[in-house]
C-alpha positions as CSV (number, residue, x, y, z in Angstrom):
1,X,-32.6,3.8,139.6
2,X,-35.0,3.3,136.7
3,X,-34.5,0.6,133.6
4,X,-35.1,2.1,130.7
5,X,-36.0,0.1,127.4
6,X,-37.5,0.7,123.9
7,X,-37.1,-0.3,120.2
8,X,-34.9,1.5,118.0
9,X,-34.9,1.5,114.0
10,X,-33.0,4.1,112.4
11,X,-34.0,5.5,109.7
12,X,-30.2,6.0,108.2
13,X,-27.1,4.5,109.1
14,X,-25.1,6.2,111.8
15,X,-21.2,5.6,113.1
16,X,-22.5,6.4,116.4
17,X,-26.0,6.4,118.5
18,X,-26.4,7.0,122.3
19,X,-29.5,8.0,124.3
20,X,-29.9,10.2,127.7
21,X,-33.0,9.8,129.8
22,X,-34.3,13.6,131.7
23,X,-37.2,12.9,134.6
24,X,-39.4,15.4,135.2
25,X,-41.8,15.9,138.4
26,X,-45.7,16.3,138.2
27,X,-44.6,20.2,138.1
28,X,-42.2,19.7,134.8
29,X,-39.1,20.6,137.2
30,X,-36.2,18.6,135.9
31,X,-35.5,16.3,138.7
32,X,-33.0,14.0,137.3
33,X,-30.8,13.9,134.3
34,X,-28.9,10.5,133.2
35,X,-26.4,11.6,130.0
36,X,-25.4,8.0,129.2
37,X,-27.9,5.8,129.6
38,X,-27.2,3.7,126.9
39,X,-25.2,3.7,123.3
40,X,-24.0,2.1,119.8
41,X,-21.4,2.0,117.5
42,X,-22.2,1.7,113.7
43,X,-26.0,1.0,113.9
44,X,-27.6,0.6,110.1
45,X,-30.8,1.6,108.5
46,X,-34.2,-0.2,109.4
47,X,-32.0,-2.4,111.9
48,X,-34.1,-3.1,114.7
49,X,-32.3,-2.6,118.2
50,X,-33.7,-3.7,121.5
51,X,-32.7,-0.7,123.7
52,X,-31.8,-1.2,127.5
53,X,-30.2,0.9,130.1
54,X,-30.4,2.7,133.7
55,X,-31.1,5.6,134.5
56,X,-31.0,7.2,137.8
57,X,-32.7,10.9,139.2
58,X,-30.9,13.2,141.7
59,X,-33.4,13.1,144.3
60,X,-34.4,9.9,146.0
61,X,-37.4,11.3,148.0
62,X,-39.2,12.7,144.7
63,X,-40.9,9.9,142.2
64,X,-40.7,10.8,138.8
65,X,-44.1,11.4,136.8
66,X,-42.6,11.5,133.2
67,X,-39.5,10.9,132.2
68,X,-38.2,11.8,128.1
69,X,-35.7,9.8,125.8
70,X,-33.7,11.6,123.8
71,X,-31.4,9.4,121.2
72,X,-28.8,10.9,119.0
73,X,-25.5,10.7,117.2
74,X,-21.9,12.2,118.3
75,X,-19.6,13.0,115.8
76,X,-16.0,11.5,117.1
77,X,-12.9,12.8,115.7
């Protein structure tokens, strides 16, 4: 398990943000995905959000040697 943290400031205001975490080995294989690492309801533009979550890879013997953040918005119905 890995802790994950950044700052976030949108740059428009969303209903709904959430962020997924993919770790990659010193080859870029894909060694790990985490889909909900962390999330938001109704964030607003230029609000500053301290961002912390877990994340965890699929193999325990392999160390990760990159790992990417992707944060984006859901539409609910």
């Amino acid at each position: 398990m890995y802790t994950v943290s950044c700052d976030l400031t949108p740059k428009i205001d969303y209903d709904y943000l959430e962020m997924q975490v993919i770790f990659y080995d010193s080859n870029n294989a894909v060694i790990g995905k985490s889909p909900l690492v962390w999330n938001i309801n109704n964030p607003t533009k230029d609000q500053l959000i301290k961002v912390s979550g877990t994340a965890t890879t699929r193999s325990s013997s392999t160390t990760p040697a990159r790992a990417a953040i992707y944060v984006g918005n859901v539409t609910l119905n």
